[in-house]
Kinemage of the C-alpha trace (Angstrom):
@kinemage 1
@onewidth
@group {chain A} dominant
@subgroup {mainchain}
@vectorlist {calphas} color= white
{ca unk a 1} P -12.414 -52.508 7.121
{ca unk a 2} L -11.002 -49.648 9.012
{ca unk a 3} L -12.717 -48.157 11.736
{ca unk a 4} L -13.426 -44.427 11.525
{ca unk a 5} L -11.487 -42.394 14.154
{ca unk a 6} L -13.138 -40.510 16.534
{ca unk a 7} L -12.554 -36.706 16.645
{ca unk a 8} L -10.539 -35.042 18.938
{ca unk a 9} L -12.262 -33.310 21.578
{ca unk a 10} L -11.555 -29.371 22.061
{ca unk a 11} L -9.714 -28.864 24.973
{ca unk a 12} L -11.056 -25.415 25.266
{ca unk a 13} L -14.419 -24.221 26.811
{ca unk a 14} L -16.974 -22.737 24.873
{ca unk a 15} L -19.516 -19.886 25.825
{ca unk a 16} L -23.155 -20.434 24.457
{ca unk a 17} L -26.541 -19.644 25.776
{ca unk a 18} L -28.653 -22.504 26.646
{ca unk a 19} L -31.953 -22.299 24.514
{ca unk a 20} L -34.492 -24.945 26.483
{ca unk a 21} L -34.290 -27.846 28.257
{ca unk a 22} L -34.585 -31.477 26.908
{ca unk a 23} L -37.075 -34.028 28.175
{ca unk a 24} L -33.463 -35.873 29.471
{ca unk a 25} L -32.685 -32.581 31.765
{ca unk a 26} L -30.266 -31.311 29.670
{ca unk a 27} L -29.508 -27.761 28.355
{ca unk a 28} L -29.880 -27.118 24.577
{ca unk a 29} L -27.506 -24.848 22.614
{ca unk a 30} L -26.712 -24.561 18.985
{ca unk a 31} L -22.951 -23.607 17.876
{ca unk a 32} L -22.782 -23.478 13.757
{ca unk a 33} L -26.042 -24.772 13.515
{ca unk a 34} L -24.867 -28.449 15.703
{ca unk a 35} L -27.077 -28.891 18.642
{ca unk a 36} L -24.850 -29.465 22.514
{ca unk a 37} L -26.733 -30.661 24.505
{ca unk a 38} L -25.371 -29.192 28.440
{ca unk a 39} L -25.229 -31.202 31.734
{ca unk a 40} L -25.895 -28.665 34.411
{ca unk a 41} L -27.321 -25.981 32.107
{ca unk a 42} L -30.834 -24.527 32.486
{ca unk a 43} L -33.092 -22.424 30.098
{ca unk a 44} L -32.188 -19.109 29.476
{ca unk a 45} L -28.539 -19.074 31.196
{ca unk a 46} L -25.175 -18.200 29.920
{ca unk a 47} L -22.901 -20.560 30.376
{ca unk a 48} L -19.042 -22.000 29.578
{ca unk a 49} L -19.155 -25.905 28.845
{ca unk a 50} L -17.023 -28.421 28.301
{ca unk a 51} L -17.101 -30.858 25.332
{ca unk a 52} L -17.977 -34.583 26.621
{ca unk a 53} L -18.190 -35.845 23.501
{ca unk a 54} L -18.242 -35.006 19.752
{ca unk a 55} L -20.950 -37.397 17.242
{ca unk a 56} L -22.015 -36.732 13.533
{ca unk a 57} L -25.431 -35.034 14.489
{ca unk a 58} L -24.890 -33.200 18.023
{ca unk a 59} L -22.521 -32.897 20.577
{ca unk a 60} L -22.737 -33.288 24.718
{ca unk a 61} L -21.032 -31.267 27.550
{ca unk a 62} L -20.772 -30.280 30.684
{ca unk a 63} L -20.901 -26.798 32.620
{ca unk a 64} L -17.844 -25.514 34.104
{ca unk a 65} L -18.862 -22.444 34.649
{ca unk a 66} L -22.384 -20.222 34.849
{ca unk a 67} L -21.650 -16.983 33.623
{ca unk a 68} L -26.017 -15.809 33.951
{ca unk a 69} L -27.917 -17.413 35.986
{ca unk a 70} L -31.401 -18.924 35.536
{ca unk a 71} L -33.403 -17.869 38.605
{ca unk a 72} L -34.660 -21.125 38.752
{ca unk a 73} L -31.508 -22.386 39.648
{ca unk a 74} L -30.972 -23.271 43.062
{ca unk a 75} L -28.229 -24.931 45.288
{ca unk a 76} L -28.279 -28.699 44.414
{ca unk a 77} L -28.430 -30.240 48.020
{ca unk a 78} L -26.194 -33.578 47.213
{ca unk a 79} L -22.535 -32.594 47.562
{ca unk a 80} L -22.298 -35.150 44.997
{ca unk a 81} L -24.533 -33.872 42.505
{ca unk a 82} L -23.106 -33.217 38.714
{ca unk a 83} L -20.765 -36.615 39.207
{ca unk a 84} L -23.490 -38.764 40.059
{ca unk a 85} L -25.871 -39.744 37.539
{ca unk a 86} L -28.856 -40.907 39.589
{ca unk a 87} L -30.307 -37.098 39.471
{ca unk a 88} L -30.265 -34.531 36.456
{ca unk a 89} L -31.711 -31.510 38.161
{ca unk a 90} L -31.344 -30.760 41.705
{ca unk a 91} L -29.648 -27.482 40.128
{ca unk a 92} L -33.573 -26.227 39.478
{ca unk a 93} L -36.135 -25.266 41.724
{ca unk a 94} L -38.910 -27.720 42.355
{ca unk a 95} L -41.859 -25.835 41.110
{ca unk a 96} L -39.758 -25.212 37.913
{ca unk a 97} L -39.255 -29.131 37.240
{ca unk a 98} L -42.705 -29.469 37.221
{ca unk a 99} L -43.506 -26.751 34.901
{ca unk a 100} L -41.141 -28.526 32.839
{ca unk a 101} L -42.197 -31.789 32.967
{ca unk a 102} L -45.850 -30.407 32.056
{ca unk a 103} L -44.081 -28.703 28.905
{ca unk a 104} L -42.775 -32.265 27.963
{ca unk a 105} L -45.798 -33.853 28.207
{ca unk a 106} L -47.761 -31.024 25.805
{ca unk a 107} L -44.520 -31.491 22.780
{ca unk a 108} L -45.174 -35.011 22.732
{ca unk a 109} L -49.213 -34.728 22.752
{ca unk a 110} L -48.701 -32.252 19.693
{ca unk a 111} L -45.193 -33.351 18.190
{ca unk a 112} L -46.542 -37.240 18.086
{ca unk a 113} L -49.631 -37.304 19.122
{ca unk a 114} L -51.433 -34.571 17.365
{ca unk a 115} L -53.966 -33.945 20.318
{ca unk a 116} L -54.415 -31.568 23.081
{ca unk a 117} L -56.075 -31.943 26.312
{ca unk a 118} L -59.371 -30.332 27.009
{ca unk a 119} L -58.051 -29.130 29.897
{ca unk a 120} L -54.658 -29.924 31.956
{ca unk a 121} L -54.339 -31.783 35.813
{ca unk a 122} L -52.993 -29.834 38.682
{ca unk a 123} L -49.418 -31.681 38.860
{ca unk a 124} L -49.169 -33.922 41.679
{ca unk a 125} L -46.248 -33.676 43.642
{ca unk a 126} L -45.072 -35.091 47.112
{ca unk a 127} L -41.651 -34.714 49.353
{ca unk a 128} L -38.906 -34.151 46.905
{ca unk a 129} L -36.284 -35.729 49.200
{ca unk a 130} L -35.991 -39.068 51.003
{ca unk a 131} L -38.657 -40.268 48.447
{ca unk a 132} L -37.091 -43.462 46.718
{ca unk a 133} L -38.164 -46.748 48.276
{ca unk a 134} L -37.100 -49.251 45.603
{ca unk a 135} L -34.185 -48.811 43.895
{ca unk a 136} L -31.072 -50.976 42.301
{ca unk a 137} L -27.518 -49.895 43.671
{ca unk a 138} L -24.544 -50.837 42.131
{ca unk a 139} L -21.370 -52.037 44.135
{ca unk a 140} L -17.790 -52.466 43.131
{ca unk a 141} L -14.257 -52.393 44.998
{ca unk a 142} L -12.235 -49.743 44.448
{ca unk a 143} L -8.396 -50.415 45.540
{ca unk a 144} L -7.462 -46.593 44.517
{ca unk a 145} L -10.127 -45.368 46.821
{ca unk a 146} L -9.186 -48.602 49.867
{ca unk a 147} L -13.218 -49.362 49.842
{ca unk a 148} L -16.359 -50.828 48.707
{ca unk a 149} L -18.598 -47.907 46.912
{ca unk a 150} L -22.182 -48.468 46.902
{ca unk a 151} L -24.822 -46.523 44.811
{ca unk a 152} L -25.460 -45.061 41.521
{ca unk a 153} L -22.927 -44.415 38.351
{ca unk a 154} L -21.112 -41.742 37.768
{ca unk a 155} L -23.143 -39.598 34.914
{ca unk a 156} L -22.214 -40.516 31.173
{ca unk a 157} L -19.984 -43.785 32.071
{ca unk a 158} L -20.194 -47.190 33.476
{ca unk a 159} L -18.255 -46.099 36.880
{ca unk a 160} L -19.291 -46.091 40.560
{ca unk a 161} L -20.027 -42.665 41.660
{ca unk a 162} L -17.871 -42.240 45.196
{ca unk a 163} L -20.965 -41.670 47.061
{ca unk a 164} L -21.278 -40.917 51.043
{ca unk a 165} L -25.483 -40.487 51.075
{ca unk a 166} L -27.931 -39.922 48.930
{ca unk a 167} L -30.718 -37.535 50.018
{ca unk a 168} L -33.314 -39.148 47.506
{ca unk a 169} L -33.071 -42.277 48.622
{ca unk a 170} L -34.837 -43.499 51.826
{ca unk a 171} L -33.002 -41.927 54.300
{ca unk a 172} L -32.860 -45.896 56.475
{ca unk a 173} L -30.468 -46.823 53.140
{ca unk a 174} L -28.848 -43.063 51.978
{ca unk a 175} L -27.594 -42.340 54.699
{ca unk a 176} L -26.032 -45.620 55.429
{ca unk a 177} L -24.176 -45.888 52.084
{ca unk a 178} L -20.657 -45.711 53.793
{ca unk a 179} L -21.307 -48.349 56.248
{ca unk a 180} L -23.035 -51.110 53.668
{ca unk a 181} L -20.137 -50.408 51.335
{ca unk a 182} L -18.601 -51.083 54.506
{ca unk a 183} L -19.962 -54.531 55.624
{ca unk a 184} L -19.630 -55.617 52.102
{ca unk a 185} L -15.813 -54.876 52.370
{ca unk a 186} L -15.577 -57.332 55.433
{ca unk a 187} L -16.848 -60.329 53.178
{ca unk a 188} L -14.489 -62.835 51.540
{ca unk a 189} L -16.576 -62.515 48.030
{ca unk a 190} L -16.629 -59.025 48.426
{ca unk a 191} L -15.490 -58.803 44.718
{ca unk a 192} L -18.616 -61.076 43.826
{ca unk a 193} L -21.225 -58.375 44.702
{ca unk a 194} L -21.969 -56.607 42.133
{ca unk a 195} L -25.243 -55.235 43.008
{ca unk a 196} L -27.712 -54.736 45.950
{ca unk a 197} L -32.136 -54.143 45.832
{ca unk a 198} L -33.408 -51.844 48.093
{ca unk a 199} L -37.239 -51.961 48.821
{ca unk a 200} L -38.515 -50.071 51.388
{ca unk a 201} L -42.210 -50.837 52.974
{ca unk a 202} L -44.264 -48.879 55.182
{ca unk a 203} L -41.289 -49.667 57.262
{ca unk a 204} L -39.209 -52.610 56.768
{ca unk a 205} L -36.081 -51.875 54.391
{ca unk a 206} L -35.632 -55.263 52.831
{ca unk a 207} L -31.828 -55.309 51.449
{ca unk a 208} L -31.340 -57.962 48.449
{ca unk a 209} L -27.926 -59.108 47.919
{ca unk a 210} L -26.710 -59.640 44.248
{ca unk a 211} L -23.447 -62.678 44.944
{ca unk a 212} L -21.956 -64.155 41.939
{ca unk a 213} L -20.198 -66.992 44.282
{ca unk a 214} L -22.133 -68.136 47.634
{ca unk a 215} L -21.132 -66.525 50.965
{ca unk a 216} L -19.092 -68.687 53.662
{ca unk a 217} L -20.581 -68.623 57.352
{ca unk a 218} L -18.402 -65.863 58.364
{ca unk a 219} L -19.601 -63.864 55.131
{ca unk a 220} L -23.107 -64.894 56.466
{ca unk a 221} L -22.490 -63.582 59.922
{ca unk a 222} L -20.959 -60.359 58.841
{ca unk a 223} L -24.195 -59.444 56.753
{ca unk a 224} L -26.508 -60.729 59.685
{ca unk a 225} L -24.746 -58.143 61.670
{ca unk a 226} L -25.152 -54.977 59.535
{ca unk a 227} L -29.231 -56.098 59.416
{ca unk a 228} L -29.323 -56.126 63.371
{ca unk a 229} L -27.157 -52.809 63.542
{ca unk a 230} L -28.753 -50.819 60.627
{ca unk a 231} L -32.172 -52.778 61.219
{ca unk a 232} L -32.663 -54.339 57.720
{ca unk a 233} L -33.854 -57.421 56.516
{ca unk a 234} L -30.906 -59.473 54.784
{ca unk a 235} L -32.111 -61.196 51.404
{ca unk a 236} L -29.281 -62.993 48.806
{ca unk a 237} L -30.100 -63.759 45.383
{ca unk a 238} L -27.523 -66.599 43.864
{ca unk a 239} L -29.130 -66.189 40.478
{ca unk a 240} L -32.464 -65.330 38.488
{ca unk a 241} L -35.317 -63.408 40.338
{ca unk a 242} L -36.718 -66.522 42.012
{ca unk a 243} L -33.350 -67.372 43.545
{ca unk a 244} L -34.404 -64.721 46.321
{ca unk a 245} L -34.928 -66.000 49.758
{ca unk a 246} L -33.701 -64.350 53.250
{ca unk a 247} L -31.100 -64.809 55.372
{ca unk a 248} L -32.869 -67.275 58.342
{ca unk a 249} L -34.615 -65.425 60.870
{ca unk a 250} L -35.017 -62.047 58.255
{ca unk a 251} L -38.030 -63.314 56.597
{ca unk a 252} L -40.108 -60.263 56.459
{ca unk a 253} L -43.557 -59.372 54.962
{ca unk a 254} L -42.800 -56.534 53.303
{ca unk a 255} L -46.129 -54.307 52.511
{ca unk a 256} L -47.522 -51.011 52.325
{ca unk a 257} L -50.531 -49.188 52.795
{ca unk a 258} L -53.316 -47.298 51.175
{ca unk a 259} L -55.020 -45.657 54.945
{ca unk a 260} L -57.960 -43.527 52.701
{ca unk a 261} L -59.011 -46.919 51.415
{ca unk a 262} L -58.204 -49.438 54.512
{ca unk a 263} L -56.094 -51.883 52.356
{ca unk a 264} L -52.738 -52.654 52.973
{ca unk a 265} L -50.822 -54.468 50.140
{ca unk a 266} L -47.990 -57.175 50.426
{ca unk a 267} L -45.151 -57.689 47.791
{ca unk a 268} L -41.788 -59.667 47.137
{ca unk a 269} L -39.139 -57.633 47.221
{ca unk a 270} L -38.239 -58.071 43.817
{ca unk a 271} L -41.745 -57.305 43.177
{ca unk a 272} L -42.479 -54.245 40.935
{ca unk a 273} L -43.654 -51.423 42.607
{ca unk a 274} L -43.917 -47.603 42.893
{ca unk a 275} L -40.577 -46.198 43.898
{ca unk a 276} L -42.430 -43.297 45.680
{ca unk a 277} L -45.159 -44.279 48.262
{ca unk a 278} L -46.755 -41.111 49.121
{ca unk a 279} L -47.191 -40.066 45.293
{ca unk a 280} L -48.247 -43.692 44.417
{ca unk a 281} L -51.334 -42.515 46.906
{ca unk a 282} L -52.155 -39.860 45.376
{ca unk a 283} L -52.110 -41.100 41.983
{ca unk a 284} L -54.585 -43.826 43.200
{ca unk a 285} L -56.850 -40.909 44.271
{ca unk a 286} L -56.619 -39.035 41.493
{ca unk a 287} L -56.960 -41.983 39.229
{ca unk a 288} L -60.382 -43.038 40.742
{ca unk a 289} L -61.342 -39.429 41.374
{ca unk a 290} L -61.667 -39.291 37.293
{ca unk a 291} L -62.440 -42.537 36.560
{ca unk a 292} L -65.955 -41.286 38.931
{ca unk a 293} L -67.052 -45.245 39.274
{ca unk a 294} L -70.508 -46.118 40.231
{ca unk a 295} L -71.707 -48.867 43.021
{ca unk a 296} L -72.988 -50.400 40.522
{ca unk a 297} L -70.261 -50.757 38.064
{ca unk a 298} L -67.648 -52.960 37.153
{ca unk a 299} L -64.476 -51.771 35.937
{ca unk a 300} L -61.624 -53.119 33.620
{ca unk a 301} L -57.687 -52.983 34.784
{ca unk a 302} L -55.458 -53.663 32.906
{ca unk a 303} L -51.692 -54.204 33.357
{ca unk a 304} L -52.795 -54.980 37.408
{ca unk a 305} L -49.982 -55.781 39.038
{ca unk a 306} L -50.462 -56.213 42.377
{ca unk a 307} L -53.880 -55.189 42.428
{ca unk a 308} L -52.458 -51.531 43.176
{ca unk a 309} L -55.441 -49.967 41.624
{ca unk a 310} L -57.667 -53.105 41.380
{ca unk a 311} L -58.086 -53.300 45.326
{ca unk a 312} L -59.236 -49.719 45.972
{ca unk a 313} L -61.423 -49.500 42.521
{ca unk a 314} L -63.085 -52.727 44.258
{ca unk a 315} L -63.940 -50.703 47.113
{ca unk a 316} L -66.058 -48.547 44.812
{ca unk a 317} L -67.179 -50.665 42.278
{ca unk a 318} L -69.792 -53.567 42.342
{ca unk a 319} L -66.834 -55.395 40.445
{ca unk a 320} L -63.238 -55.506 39.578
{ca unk a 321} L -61.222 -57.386 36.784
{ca unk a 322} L -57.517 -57.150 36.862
{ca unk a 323} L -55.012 -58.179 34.045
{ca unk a 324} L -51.438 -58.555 34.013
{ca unk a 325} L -48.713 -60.572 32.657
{ca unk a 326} L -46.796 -61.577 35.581
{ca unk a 327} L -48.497 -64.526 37.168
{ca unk a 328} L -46.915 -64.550 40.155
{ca unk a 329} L -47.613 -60.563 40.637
{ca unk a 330} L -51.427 -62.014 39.940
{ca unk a 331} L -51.102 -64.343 42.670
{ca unk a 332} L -50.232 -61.852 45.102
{ca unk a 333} L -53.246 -59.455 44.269
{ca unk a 334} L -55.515 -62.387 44.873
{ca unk a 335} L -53.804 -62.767 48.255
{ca unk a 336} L -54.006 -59.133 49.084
{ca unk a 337} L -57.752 -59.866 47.843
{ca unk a 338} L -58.499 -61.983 50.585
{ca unk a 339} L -56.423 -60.268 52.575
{ca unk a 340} L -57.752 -57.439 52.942
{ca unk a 341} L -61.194 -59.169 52.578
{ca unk a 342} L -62.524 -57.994 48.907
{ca unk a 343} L -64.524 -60.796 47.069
{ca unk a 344} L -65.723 -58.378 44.345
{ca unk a 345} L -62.228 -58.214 42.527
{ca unk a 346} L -61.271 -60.945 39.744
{ca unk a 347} L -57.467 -61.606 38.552
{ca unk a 348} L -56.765 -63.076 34.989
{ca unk a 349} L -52.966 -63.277 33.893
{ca unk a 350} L -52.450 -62.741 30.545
{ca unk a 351} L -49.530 -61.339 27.713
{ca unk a 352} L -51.955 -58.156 27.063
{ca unk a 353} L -49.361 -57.613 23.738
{ca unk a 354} L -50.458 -61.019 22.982
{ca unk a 355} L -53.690 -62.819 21.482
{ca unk a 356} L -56.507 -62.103 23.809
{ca unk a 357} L -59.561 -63.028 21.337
{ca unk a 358} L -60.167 -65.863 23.821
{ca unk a 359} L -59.566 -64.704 26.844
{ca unk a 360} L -62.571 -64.987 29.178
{ca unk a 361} L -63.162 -61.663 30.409
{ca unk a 362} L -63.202 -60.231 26.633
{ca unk a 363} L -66.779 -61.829 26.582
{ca unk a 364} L -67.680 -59.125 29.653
{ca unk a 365} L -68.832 -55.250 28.917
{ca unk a 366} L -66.687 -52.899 31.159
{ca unk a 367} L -67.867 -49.000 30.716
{ca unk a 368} L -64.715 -47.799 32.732
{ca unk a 369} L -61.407 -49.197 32.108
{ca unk a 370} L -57.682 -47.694 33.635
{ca unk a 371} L -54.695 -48.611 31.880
{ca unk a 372} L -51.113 -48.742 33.695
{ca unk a 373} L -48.930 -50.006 31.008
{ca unk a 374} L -44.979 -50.450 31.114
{ca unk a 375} L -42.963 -48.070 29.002
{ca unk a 376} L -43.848 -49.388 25.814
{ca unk a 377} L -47.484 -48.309 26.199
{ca unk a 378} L -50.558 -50.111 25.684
{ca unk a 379} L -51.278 -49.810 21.778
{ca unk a 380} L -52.194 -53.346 21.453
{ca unk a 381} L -55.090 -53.248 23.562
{ca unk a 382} L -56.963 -49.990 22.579
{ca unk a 383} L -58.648 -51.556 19.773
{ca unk a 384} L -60.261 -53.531 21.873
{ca unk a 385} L -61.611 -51.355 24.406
{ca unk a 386} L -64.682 -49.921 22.450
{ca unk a 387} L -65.555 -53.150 21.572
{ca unk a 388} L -65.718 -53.931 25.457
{ca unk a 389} L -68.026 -51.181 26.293
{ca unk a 390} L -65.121 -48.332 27.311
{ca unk a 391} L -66.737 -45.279 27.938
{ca unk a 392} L -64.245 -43.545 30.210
{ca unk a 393} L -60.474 -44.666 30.400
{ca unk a 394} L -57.544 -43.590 32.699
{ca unk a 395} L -54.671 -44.049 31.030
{ca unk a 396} L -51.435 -43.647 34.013
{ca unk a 397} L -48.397 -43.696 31.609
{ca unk a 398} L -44.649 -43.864 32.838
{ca unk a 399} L -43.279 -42.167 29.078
{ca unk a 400} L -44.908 -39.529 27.637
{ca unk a 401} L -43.907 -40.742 23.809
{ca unk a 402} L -45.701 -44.322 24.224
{ca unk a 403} L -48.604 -42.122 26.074
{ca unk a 404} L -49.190 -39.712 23.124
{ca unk a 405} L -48.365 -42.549 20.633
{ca unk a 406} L -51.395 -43.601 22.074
{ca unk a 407} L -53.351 -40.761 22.653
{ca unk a 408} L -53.380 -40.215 18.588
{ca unk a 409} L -54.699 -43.755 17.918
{ca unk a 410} L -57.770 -43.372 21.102
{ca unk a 411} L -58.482 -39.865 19.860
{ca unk a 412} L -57.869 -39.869 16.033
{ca unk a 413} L -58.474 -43.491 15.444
{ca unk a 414} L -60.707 -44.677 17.933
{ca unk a 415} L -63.282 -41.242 18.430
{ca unk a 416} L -62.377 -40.698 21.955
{ca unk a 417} L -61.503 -37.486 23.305
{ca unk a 418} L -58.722 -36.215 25.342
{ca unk a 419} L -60.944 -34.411 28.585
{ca unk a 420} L -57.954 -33.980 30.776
{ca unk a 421} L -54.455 -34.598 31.298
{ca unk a 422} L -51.344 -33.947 33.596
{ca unk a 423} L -47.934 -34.659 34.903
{ca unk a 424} L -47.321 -36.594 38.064
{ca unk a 425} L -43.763 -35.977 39.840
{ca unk a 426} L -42.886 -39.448 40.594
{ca unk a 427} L -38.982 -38.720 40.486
{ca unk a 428} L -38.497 -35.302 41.474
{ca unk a 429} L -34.688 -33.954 40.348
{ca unk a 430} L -34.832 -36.075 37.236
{ca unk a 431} L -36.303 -35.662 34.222
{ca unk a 432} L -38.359 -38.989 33.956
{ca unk a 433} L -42.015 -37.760 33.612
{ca unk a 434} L -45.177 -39.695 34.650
{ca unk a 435} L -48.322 -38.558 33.756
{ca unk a 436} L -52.123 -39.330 33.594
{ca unk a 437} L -54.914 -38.524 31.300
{ca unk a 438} L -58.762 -38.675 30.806
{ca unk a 439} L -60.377 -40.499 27.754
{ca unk a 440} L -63.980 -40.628 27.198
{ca unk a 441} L -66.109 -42.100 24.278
{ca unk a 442} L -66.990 -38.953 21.762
């Protein structure tokens, strides 16, 4: 069987005006009725683009030149913004992101989930730069370029972007980009790096070292170095997540804290948690703020983690049940339990897309419940929820579709209604949207 051959691209640049923006950050034209969809376009402008590539259904580009400008757009402040793909929209202004994200999350209540809030959230926002605490960079020698380049990809391909800093990143790890690629260039399995974890505490960086073959002493010494120069914590991983351990003598308790609710919270550095710290605490205020629990209530949580929400619902509730998948993220909310000396919170792991008839706490009542699902939602679990007494539920959702997916079965299937709902900016200059909404029993 042949394969089909794929069209030519025009060589030319094409002038269009750029219609809306797509939930990816992407401008949206239409030439001959064919939707382009335009890296570096905004709403409104008129542009010249580039052809990227050519498909059946639509077509992708680039800007290579703005002919009318939005004025939302702004001066992207990454000198490497446009080749890099780890942002989409430094190129708008801030407040305009947001308003953007909120019209996102409003399609996909309508488009998919045929409801509308009662009312919509003030967005939540926090520093726009400097923000990202966990993140995984990629690393590969270049010979063309005579270095090591750490970071993100290049935007629409599998390459390296040649990266100096990164002003989103932590500043202790984007602005040391240059000298890491550096240090990694000085090791003998240089070529067997393919990939470093950042996680970034209160204020210990942990740095976790992806190596493919296992470092010599002198490799060993070389990366002991850049952690007493730089001031990280060196961590290899030979293989799977629990092949992580640290370099002797960088062990580290990485943790950080919640100061409106006196907890501070440990985690692994492979540990999932919120790549923004000072958004993740307001979330957690806004998410109890609706939730309005009682002293003498006890509240549901499922998808728990590491007791992120659990810990500071106990310190409101009479009691606290947290769920989630991940034993060992269980084990560590029962040690930040004791910790940070709560004996009214109770950890159950369980596969919530799973069976849960018979798990123990489905024979309790809980009359608030907050759900913090992975992308792929929660929909297995909401049938259960009236059946366990759920009067009011937070949902905090990290993709809009699985969110209004779900907001069509609580509201149209289920009899709650939608009382609020609103966008949180958990990854300002991109367009990944978080949100967080208000259910409660018609």
């Amino acid at each position: 069987m042949s394969r089909r051959k794929r069209k030519p691209l025009p060589q030319d640049p094409v002038e269009v005006e750029i219609e809306s923006l797509t939930h990816e950050g992407r401008g949206l034209a239409h030439l001959d009725g064919k939707a382009v969809f335009v890296d570096g376009a905004l709403p409104g402008e008129r542009v010249r683009f580039q052809y990227t590539r050519v498909q059946r259904r639509y077509d992708e580009g680039r800007v290579v030149e703005v002919l009318c400008a939005s004025p939302e757009r702004v001066e992207p402040r990454c000198a490497h913004f446009g080749v890099c793909g780890g942002c989409s929209l430094q190129h708008q202004d801030t407040a305009a992101q947001i308003r953007a994200k909120q019209a996102s999350l409003a399609d996909v209540f309508e488009r998919i989930g045929k409801v509308e809030p009662e009312r919509w959230l003030d967005p939540l926002v926090a520093d726009h730069w400097g923000y990202r605490r966990k993140a995984r960079l990629g690393v590969r020698r270049v010979e063309k370029k005579g270095r090591t380049l750490v970071g993100f990809r290049e935007r629409g391909n599998a390459f390296l972007a040649d990266l100096e800093r990164c002003p989103v990143l932590h500043p202790v790890v984007g602005e040391r980009l240059v000298e890491i690629g550096a240090a990694i260039d000085a090791l003998s399995i240089r070529d067997q790096v393919p990939q470093i974890e950042v996680a970034v505490g209160d204020k210990p960086c942990v740095l976790v070292f992806r190596v493919l073959q296992t470092p010599t002493d002198a490799d060993l010494e070389v990366l002991r170095a850049l952690g007493e120069r730089e001031g990280y914590h060196i961590y290899l991983q030979e293989g799977g997540p629990e092949t992580v351990r640290p370099l002797p003598g960088h062990e580290i308790d990485l943790h950080y804290s919640l100061p409106r609710h006196g907890l501070t919270l440990e985690f692994l550095p492979n540990d999932f948690t919120q790549v923004n710290l000072e958004l993740n605490r307001a979330m957690i205020d806004q998410a109890l703020g609706l939730l309005d629990v009682q002293p003498d209530e006890t509240v549901l949580d499922l998808f728990c983690g590491l007791g992120n929400f659990t810990l500071p619902l106990a310190r409101q509730a009479a009691s606290v049940v947290g769920v989630e998948g991940d034993a060992g993220l269980v084990a560590r909310a029962e040690r930040n339990a004791v910790r940070n000396g709560i004996d009214n919170a109770r950890f159950h792991t369980a596969d919530l897309y799973g069976e849960l008839e018979l798990e123990p706490w489905m024979r309790e009542r809980f009359g608030k419940v907050l759900l913090d699902p992975p992308r792929s939602g929660a929909l297995q679990v909401l049938d259960w929820l009236p059946r366990l007494g759920a009067e009011r539920i937070v949902y905090v959702s990290c993709y809009p579709s699985t969110l209004a997916r779900d907001a069509d079965r609580l509201v149209n299937g289920l009899g709650y209604r939608l009382r609020a709902a609103g966008v949180m900016d958990m990854f300002p200059h991109t367009g990944h949207v978080e949100s967080m909404a208000l259910f409660e029993r018609a």
